[in-house]
C-alpha positions as CSV (number, residue, x, y, z in Angstrom):
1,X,169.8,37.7,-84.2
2,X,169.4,37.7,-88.2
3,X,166.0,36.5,-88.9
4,X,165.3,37.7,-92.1
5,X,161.7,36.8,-92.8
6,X,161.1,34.9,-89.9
7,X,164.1,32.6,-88.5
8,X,167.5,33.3,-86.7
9,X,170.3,31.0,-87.1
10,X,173.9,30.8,-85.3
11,X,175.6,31.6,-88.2
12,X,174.3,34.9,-88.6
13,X,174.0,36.0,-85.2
14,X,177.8,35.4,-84.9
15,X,180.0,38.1,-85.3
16,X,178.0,40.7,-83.7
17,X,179.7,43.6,-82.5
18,X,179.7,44.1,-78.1
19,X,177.5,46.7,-76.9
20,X,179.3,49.7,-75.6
21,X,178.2,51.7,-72.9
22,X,177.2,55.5,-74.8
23,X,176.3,58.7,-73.6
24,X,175.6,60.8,-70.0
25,X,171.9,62.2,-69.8
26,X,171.0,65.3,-72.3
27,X,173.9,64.1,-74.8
28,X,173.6,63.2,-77.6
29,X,175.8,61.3,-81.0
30,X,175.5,61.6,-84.3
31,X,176.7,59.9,-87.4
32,X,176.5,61.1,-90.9
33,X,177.7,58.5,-93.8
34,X,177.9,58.1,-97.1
35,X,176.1,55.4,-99.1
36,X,178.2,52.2,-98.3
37,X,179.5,49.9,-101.0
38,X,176.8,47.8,-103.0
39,X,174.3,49.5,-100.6
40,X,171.3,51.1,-102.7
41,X,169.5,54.6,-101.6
42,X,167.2,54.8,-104.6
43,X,164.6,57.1,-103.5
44,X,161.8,59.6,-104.0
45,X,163.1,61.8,-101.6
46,X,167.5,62.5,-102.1
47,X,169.6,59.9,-99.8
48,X,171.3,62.8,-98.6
49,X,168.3,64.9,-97.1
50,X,167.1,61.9,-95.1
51,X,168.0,62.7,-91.3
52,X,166.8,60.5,-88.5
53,X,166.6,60.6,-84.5
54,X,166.9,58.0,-82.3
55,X,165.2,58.0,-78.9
56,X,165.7,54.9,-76.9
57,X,164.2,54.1,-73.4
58,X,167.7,55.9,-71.9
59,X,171.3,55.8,-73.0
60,X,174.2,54.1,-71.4
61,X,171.8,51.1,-71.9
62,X,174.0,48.0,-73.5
63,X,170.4,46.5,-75.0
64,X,169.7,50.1,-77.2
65,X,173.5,50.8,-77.3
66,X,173.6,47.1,-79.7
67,X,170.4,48.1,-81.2
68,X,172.2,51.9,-82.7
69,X,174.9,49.7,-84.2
70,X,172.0,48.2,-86.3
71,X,170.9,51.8,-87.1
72,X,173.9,53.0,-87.6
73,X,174.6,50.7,-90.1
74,X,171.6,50.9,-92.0
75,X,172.2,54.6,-92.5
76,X,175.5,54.2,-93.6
77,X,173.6,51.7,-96.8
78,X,171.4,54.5,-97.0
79,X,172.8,57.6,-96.6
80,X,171.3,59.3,-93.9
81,X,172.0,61.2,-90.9
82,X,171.0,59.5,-87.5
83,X,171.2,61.8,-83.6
84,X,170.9,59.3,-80.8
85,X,169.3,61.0,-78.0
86,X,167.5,60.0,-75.0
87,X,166.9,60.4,-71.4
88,X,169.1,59.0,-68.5
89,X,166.7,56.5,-66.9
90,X,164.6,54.0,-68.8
91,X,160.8,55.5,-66.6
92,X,161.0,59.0,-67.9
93,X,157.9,59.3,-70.8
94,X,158.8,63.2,-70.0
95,X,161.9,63.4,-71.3
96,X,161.3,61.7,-74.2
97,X,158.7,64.3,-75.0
98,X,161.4,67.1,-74.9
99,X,163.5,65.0,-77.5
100,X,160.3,64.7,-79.9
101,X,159.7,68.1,-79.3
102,X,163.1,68.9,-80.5
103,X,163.1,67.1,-83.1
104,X,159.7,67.7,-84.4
105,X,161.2,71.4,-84.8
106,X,164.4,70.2,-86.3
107,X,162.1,69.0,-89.2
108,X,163.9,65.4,-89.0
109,X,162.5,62.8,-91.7
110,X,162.1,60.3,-88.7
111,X,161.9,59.3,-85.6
112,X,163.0,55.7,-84.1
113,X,161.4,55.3,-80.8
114,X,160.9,52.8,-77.8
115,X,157.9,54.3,-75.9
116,X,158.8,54.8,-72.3
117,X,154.8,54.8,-71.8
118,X,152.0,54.1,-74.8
119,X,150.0,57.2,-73.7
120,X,152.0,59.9,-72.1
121,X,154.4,60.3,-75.1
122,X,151.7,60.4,-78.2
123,X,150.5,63.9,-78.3
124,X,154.3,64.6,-79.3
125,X,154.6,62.1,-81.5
126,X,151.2,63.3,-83.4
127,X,152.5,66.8,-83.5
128,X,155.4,65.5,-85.2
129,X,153.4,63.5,-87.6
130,X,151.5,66.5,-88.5
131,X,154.4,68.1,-89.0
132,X,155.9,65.9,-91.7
133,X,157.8,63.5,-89.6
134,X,157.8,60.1,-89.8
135,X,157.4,58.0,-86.6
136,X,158.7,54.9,-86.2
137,X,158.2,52.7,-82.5
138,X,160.4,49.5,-81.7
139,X,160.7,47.7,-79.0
140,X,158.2,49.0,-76.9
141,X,155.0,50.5,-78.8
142,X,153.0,53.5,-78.2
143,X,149.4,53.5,-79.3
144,X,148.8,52.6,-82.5
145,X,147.5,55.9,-83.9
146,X,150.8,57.9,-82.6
147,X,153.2,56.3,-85.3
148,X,153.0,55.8,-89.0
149,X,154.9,51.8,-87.6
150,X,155.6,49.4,-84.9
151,X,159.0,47.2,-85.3
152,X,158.2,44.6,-83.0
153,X,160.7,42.5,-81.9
154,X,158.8,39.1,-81.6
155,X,155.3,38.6,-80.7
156,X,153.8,39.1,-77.1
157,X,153.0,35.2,-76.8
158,X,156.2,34.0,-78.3
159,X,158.3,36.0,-75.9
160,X,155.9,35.1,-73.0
161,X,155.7,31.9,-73.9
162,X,159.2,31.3,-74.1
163,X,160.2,32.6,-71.0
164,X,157.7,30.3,-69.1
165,X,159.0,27.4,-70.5
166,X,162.0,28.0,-69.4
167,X,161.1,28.6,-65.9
168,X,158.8,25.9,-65.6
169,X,161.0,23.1,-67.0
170,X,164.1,24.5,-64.7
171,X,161.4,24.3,-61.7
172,X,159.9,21.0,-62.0
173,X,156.8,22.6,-63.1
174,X,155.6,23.4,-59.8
175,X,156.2,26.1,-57.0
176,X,156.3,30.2,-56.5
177,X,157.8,32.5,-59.1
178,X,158.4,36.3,-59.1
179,X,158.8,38.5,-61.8
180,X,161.1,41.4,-62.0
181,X,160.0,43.8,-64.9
182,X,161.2,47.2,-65.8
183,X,159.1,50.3,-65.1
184,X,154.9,49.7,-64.0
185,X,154.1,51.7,-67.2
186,X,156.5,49.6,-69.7
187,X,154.5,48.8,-72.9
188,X,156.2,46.0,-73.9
189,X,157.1,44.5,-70.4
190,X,153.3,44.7,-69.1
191,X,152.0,42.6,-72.6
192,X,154.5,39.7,-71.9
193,X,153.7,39.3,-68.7
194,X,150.1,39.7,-69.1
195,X,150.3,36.7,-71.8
196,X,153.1,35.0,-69.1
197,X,150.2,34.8,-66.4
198,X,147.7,33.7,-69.3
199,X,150.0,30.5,-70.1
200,X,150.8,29.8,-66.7
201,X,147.0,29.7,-65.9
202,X,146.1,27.5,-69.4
203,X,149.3,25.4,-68.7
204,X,150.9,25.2,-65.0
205,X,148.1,25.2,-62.8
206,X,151.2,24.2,-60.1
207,X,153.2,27.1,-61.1
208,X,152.2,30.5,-58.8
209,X,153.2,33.7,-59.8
210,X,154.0,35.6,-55.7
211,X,154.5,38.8,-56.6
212,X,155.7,41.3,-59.4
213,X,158.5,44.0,-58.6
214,X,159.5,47.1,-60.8
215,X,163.7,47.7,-60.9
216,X,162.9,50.8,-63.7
217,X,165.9,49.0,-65.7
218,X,168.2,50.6,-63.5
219,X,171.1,48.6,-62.2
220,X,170.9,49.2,-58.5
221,X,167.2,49.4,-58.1
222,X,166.8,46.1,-59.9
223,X,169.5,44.2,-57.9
224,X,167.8,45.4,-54.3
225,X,164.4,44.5,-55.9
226,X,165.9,41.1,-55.9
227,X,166.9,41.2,-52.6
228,X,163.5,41.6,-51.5
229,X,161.9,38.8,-53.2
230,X,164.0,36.4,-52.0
231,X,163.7,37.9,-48.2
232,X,159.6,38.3,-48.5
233,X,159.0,34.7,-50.6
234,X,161.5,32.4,-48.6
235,X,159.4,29.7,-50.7
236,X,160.6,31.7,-54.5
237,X,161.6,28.8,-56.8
238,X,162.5,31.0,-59.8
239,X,162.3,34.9,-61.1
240,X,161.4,35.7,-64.7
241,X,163.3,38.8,-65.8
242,X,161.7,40.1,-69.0
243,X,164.1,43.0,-69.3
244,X,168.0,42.9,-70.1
245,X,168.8,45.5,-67.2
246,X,166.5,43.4,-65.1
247,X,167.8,40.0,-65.5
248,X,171.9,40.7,-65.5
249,X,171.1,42.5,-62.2
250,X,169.6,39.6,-60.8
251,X,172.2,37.1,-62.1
252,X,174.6,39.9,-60.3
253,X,172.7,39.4,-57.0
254,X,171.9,35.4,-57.1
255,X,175.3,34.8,-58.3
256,X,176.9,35.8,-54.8
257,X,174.1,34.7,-52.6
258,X,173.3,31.6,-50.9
259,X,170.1,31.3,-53.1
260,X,172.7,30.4,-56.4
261,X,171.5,27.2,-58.0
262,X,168.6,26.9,-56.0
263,X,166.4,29.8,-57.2
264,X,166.6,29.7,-60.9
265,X,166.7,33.3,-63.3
266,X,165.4,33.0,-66.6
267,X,164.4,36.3,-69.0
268,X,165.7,38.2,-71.8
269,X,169.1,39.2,-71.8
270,X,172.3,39.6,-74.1
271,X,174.8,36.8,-74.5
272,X,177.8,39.4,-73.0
273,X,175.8,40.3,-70.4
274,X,174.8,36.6,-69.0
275,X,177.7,34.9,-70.4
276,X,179.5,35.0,-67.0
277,X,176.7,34.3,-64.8
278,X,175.9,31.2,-67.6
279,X,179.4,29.2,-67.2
280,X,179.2,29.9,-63.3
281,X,175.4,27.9,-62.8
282,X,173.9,30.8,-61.6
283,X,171.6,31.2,-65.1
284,X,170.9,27.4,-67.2
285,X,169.2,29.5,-69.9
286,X,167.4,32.6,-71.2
287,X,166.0,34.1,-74.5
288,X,166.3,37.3,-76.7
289,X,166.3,38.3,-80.3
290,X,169.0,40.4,-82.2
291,X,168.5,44.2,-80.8
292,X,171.4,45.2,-83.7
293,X,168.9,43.9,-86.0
294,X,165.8,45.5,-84.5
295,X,167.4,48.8,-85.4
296,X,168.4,47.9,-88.4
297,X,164.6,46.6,-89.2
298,X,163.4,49.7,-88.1
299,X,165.8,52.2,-89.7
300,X,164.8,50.5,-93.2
301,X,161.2,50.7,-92.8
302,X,161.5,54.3,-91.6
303,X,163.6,55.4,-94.9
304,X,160.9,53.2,-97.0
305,X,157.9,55.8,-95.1
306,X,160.3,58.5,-95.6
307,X,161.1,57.4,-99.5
308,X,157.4,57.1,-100.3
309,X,157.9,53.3,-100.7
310,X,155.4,52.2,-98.3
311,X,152.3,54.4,-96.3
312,X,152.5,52.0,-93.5
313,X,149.1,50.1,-94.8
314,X,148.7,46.3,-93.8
315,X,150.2,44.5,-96.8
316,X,153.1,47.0,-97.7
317,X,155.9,45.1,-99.0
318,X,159.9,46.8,-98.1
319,X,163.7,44.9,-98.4
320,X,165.1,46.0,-95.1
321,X,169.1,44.9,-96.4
322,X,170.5,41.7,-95.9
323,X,167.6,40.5,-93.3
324,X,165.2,40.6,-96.2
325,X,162.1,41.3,-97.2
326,X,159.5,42.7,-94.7
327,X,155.4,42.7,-94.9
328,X,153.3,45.2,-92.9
329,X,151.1,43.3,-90.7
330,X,147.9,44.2,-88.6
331,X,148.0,47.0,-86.7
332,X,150.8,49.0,-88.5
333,X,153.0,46.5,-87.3
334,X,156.3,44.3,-88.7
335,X,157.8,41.4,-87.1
336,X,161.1,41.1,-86.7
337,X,160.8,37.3,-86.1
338,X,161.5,34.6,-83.0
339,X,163.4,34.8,-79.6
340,X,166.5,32.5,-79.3
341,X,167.2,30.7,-76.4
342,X,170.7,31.1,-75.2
343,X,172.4,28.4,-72.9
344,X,176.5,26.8,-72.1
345,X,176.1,25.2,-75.6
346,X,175.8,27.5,-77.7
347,X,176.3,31.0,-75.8
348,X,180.0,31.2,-76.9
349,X,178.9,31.4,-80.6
350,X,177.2,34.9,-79.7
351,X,178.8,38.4,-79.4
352,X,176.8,41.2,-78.8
């Protein structure tokens, strides 16, 4: 979703191009391009010597396929060279290490990473910062001295929050929920939900959160996990989905069972992923940002690191294209901006 400094609105989040499914396990894409039309590379370090790596959760994954169109673009504006690479399965902190690793010796300029795990991954990632390279996290963070920056997508609470409100309004604000997440060691997954059980505490004291089950963000595993809430909590009134693998699984599941319409699925996903399940009643209404955008975020603020333009300190000020300008928060951190809610009004608008 565009956001520039801090909203999204319909108008820009049309148009988007569909995620396509990428790459097998151990392969890996690369573009090289030229400085696009009315793009600007001005630099301290040449346009053309600027060489990224991408390193998503796992490829074949339509949520980080949409967010390399974003980085994809941005080095076109630039002029760099971006390598997506990436593990098969979205619970593998091990093989991102051998992808930093690899890179790290390739002498890349940056890395762009979602952290598979905050811990497991960061003595790579600070042997590549020694090294020269700068490391960028989005998505999902690692700890905060293993990268120069963290492109977060939306605040913990904001997602949380949204999510429960969603839920809670669908259910009458009272009864059993589940969650299905990705992996137990997700960074990003385990602050939402750890916020999602703070404002259902603060706020729907007749709200009870049953249980929460792991799919990995695989397909399969996620739509058996299902399966299993629904035959241990024959009392389950909703499941919050906080992952886009997660939640079109479920949708998959609930939209062929007996339990369609009368368990309700809220979470993040994309709009050509839920679309379906939307204008069938199986989903009412769920929430996510722009992911093309994300990677657009972060592939300007890695080129501003790698350009000498900003050091990553709170305050730093960088123009990350057409979404604007960008100021480094707390933390090393930059906020993309606020989840969208996506329902049968408006879902046709979307295309991504």
């Amino acid at each position: 979703m565009m956001i520039g400094k801090s909203r999204m609105g319909l108008r820009a989040l049309a148009g988007v191009a569909a995620a396509s499914l990428l790459l097998a396990a151990g392969c890996s894409s690369s573009t090289t391009s030229s400085p696009a039309a009315g793009g600007s590379a001005a630099s301290s370090a040449p346009a053309e010597a600027m060489t990224m790596t991408f390193l998503p959760k796992n490829l074949g994954n339509a949520y980080f396929d949409t967010s390399y169109k974003g980085v994809q673009a941005a080095a076109g504006v630039l002029g760099a060279t971006v390598t997506q690479v990436g593990p098969a399965k979205g619970d593998d902190p091990a093989g991102q290490v051998s992808y930093i690793n690899t890179a790290t010796q390739q002498q890349v300029s940056a890395l762009l990473v979602s952290a598979n795990d905050k811990s497991a991954i960061c003595d790579a990632l600070k042997e590549a910062m020694t090294a020269g390279v700068k490391v960028v996290t989005f998505d999902s963070d690692t700890n905060p001295e293993c990268r120069d920056l963290f492109i977060n997508q939306a605040t913990a609470e904001g997602i949380a929050k949204v999510q429960v409100d969603i839920i809670t309004s669908e259910i009458g604000d009272s009864g059993e929920i589940a969650i299905l997440s990705a992996s137990a060691n997700a960074t990003n997954q385990n602050a939402w939900i750890d916020m999602m059980k703070k404002e259902l505490a603060a706020s729907h004291p007749n709200v009870k959160l049953v249980d929460t089950v792991y799919g990995n963000d695989d397909d399969q595993t996620s739509y058996d996990k299902t399966s299993a809430l629904l035959q241990s909590h024959p009392n389950l009134k909703g499941i919050i989905s906080p992952t886009t693998v997660g939640i079109a699984a479920a949708a998959r599941y609930l939209s062929k069972s007996e339990y369609k319409g009368k368990v309700m699925l809220t979470g993040l996903g994309t709009p050509n992923q839920m679309r379906d399940y939307v204008k069938d009643g199986t989903v009412t209404e769920f929430a996510l940002w722009n992911p093309q955008d994300l990677g657009t975020l972060a592939t300007y603020a890695a080129a501003a690191l790698v350009q000498g333009k900003i050091t990553g300190a709170e305050g730093d000020k960088f123009t990350a294209g057409d979404l604007g300008e960008f100021t480094v928060g707390a933390d090393k951190t930059v906020l993309l901006g606020e989840p969208y809610k996506f329902n049968k009004d408006n879902i046709d608008n979307f295309n991504f």
